[in-house]
C-alpha positions as CSV (number, residue, x, y, z in Angstrom):
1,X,-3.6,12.3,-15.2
2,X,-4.9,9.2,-16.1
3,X,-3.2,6.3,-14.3
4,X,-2.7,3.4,-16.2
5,X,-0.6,-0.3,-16.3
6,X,1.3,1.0,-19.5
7,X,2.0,4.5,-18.3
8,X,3.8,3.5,-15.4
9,X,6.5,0.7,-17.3
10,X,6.2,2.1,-20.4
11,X,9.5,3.1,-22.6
12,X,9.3,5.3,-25.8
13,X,11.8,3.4,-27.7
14,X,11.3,-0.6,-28.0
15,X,13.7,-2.5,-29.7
16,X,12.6,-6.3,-30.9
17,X,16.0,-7.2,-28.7
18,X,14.4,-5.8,-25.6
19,X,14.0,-8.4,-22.8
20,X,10.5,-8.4,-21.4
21,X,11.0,-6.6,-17.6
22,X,8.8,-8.8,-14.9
23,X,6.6,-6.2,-13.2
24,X,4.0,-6.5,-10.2
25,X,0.9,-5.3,-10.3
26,X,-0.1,-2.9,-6.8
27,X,-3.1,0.0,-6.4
28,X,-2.4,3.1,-5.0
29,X,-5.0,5.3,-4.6
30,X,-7.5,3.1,-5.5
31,X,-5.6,2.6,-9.5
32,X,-3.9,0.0,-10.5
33,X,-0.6,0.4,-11.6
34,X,2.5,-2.5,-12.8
35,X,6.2,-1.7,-11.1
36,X,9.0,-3.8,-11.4
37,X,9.5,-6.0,-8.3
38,X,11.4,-5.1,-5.4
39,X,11.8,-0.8,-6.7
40,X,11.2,1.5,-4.5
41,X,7.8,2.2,-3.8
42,X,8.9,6.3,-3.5
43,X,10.3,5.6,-7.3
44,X,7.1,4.9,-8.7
45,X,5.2,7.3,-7.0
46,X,7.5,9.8,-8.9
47,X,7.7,8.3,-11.6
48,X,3.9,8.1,-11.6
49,X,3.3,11.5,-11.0
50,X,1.9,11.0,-7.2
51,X,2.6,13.8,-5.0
52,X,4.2,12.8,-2.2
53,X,6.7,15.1,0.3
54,X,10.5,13.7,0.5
55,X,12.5,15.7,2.5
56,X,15.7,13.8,2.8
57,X,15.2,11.6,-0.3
58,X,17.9,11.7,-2.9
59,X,18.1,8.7,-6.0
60,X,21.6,8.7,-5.7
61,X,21.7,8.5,-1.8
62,X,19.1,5.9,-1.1
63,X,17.2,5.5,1.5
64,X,17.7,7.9,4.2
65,X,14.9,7.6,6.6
66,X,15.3,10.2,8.7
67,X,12.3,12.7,7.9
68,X,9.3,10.9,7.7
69,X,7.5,12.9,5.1
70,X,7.3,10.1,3.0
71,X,4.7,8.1,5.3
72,X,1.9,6.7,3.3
73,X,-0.3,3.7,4.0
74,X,0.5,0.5,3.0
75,X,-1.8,-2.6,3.2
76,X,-3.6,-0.4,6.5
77,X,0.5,0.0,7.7
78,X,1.9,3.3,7.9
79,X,5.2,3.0,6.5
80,X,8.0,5.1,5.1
81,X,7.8,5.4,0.8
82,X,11.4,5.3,0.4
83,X,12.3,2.3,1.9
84,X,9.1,0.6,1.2
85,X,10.0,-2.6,-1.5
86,X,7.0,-3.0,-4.4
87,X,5.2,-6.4,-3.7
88,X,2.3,-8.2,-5.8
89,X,-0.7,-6.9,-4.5
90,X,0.4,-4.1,-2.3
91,X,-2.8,-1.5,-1.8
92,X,-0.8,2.4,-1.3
93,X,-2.9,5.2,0.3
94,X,-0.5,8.5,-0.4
95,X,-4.0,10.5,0.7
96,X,-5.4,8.7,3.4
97,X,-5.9,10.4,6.5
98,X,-3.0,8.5,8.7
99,X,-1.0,9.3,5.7
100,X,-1.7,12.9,6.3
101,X,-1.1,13.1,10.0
102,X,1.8,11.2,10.0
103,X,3.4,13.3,7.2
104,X,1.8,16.7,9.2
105,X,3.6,15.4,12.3
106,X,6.9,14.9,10.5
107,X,7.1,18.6,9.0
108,X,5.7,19.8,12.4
109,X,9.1,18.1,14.2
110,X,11.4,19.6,11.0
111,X,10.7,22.8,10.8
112,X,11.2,23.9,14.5
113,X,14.4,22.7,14.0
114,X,14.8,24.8,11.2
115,X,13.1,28.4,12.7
116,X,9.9,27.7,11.0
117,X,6.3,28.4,13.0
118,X,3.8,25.4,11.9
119,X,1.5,27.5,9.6
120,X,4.6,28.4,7.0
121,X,4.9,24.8,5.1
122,X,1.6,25.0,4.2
123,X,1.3,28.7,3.6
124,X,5.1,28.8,1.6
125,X,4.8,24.9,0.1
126,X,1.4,24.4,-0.9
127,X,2.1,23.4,-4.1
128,X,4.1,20.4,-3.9
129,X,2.2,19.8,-0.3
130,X,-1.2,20.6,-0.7
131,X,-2.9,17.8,0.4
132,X,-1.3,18.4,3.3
133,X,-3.5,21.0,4.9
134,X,-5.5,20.2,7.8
C-alpha cells in the first residue's frame, strides 16, 4: 500500500455541490497522511489500512477503553488509538517498540482471563497481529 494525502480523504463520487472537508495533516509511520480534525485516530488507521489490534472497539459503541490493544505511540506518548483525537502535526508510531510491548502486555492480561496460555494469540492470530511477535 502506498500511503498517500488523497487516499486517506478521498471519496469516489464528487459532486460540484460538495463542501470542501478541513483535514489535518499527521505522519504515522513515518507517511504523511490528511484526516479530518478531531476523528478518531483508531478510524483512520482503519480506514488507512494500518494494522492495529482492537479488542473492545466497536464504531457504533465508541470508545471503550478497556483493552489496551490499541496502544500506539503518539508524539513519544503511549496512548490508547481509540480515544486518541487527530491533531495538526501529530507523529503515530503503530510499530514502534513501546507500541509493541504495550499492546503484548494488554493480550498477555486478556487472555488468561479468557483460558488462553500466552503463546496462542500469536500462534492462532498472526494474521491480523503479526507484528506483534516478540
Amino acid at each position: 500500500m502506498n500511503p498517500t494525502a488523497a487516499n486517506s480523504l478521498s471519496s469516489s463520487h464528487h459532486s460540484p455541490n460538495d463542501v470542501a472537508r478541513p483535514s489535518v495533516r499527521l505522519k504515522i509511520n513515518g507517511s504523511v497522511f490528511e484526516a479530518i480534525p478531531e476523528e478518531l485516530l483508531l478510524e483512520l488507521l482503519n480506514r488507512t489500512g494500518t494494522k492495529i489490534p482492537q479488542v473492545c472497539y466497536h464504531p457504533q459503541l465508541g470508545s471503550i477503553q478497556t483493552c489496551d490493544t490499541c496502544l500506539v505511540e503518539a508524539n513519544g506518548t503511549l496512548v490508547r488509538a481509540c480515544a486518541t483525537r487527530i491533531e495538526s502535526g501529530m507523529e503515530v508510531a503503530t510499530n514502534s517498540a513501546g507500541a509493541a510491548t504495550a499492546q503484548r502486555a494488554a493480550f498477555d492480561r486478556i487472555l488468561p482471563q479468557l483460558g488462553f496460555g500466552r503463546a496462542l494469540p500469536f500462534f492462532e492470530l498472526h494474521r491480523c497481529f503479526a507484528h506483534l511477535r516478540p
